[in-house]
Steps between C-alpha positions, in 0.01 A plus 500: 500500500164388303567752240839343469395150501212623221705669259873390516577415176738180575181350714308616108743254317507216763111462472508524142733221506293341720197526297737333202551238683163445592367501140787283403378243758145558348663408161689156668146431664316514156714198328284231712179615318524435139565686240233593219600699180221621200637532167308657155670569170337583201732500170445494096670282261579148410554219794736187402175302536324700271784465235529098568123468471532704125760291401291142564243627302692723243345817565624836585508595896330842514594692817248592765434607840608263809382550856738280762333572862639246736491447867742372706578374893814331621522412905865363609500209731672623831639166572828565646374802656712743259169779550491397864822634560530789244194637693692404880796720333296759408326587831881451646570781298186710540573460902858603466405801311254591777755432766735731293229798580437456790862518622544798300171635637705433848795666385298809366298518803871495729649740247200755496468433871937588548470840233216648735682379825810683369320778422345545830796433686722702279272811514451402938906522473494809367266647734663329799856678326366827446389520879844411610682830269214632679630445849837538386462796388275634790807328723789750264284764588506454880882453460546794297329693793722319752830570275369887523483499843848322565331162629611283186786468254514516126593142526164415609327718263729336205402137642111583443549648183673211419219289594249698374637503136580165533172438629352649200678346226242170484186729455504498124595167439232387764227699252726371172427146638094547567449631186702208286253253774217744363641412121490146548155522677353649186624219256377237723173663471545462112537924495804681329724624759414846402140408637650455843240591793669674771362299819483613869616343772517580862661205598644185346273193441445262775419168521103445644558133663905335558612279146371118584828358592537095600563216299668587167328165300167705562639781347647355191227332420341807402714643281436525115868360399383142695224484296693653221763195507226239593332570179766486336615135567136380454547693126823358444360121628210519244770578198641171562109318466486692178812478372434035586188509308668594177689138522208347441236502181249735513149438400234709334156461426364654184161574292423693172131518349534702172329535175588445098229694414557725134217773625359591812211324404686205535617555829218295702525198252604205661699398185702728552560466861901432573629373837741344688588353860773326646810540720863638435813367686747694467897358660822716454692151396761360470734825652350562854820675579386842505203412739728279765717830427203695625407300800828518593528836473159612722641246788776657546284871502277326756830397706620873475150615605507245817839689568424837459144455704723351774733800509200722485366412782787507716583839389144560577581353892860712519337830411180432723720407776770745464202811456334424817831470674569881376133605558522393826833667589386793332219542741718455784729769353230749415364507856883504644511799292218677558566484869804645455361770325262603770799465713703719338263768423434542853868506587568730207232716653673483870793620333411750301367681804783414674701655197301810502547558911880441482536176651561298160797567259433548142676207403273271719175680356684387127538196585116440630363651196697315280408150664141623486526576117635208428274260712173695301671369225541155559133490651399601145722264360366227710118598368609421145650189583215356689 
């Protein structure tokens, strides 16, 4: 299980994605600091001032060296709280993307969790089958015996043979099936499946403590998909903040400190020391269509959200609600079961003696066998399903 959970290549992707997410929110976060940008560029020739400055005084503009360094910062006023709720969105998203691994960390934790309880049970199954063509077989022996000393028919021999082919048969699908739960154990580790370790087990796995069972709201509440769908809504709530704040003008404050120096000599002289300061509005006017477009358009994905969070989480409640129901009466049936099994092995054990000192037919001996075979199976069966 912990080398599955470690190195399953689907949970690889989901906390890459995660990680995206993460630095994209780091990126949304960054946009209430402001912004600063450095700028040098160094060029030869002729400037349009230098040319207008040869023509006042009719001489001949020679073409030099010009050095432009300039610095820059520009902070935008979050007044309708357009950064607010980009950033709101963001971690929405970030938490939905975490939710997303962790439910497939669930599902690759059931999966890994079902592959190695099929392979134990298949491989138990087998053993529990190849000890039954055991005692069938040790049973057409006995009747062989009897048939040679005039005590049974060939009818009775025939019926075990029957059952003993027939009892047979499953053995190499039983192995076919371990090894495909063996298969799909290896990829879940993140292996190929010709990497497949061939595991050992005496018995099927087995629950330590009984599955909490009560109220199902204290159940759901646990599970990633809630969250999932949760975040979700509060992602899809924070479009429509962003998507409002683009109705409105939005403000920036900006400063530049550069320098019209000719040489780097120059580039300390306070002559030659360029600035500026000041605010930009900036409105999309007069066609605001687009933007009401917009808002419309992330209500009605926050409505669809609401929606789909509400169906979530009464899926969430059915499936809770309708597992423990079948855990429960899965329990019941596995200890119905096994008590039937001890039952019957003890009267398949009265009657094969009984068999063996002529008091029992053959076909009554078939017939307790058979029931016995069949009950090992479902006991097996039951082992899975728990």
């Amino acid at each position: 299980m912990e080398r599955a959970l470690r190195q399953n290549k689907d949970l690889e992707a989901a906390a890459a994605h995660v990680d995206a997410l993460l630095a994209r929110l780091d990126q949304a976060d960054g946009e209430r600091t402001p912004s600063t940008a450095l700028d040098y560029g160094l060029g030869y020739g002729r400037s349009r001032d230098d040319q207008t400055l040869a023509q006042a005084t009719d001489r001949h503009a020679g073409a030099q060296w010009s050095h432009t360094p300039q610095f820059s910062l520009s902070y935008t006023l979050d007044l309708w709280g357009e950064v607010r709720y980009r950033i709101a969105a963001a971690r929405a998203d970030a938490q939905v993307a975490r939710a997303v691994e962790d439910e497939l960390r669930v599902t690759v934790a059931a999966q890994t969790a079902r592959a190695y309880a099929q392979a134990c049970v298949y491989g138990q199954r087998a053993q529990v089958q190849a000890h039954s063509v055991q005692l069938l077989e040790q049973s057409v022996e006995v009747t062989r015996k009897l048939q040679n000393a005039g005590a049974a028919t060939d009818l009775d021999l025939a019926r075990l043979n029957g059952l003993l082919e027939e009892t047979r048969a499953p053995l190499p699908m039983f192995n076919a099936r371990r090894n495909s739960a063996l298969f799909e154990l290896a990829v879940l580790s993140g292996l190929p499946p010709q990497q497949v370790v061939q595991h050992t087990c005496a018995h099927g796995p087995q629950l330590q403590a009984p599955l909490p069972v009560g109220e199902g709201w204290a159940l759901v509440q646990r599970r990633a998909d809630i969250r999932r769908a949760e975040a979700q809504l509060r992602s899809a709530t924070s479009s429509i903040g962003v998507a409002r704040a683009e109705l409105y003008p939005r403000v920036t404050f900006g400063a530049m400190l550069g320098s019209s120096a000719s040489s780097l000599g120059k580039l300390g002289d306070s002559h030659a020391a360029v600035y500026a300061l000041g605010p930009l509005v900036s409105w999309r006017l007069p066609n605001r269509q687009i933007a009401q477009a917009r808002v419309s358009q992330r209500e009605a994905e926050a409505r669809q959200a609401l929606a789909q969070f509400d169906s979530t989480v009464l899926t969430a409640l059915k499936q809770v609600e309708q597992a423990m129901a079948l855990y429960q009466g899965e329990q019941q049936r596995r200890q119905s079961l096994a008590q039937a099994l001890d039952n019957n092995r003890r009267a398949f054990e009265l009657a094969s003696r009984s068999y063996r000192a002529g008091v029992l037919d053959a076909l009554q001996l078939l017939d307790r066998e058979r029931r016995l075979v069949s009950l090992e199976a479902s006991v097996a069966q039951a082992e899975l399903r728990l």
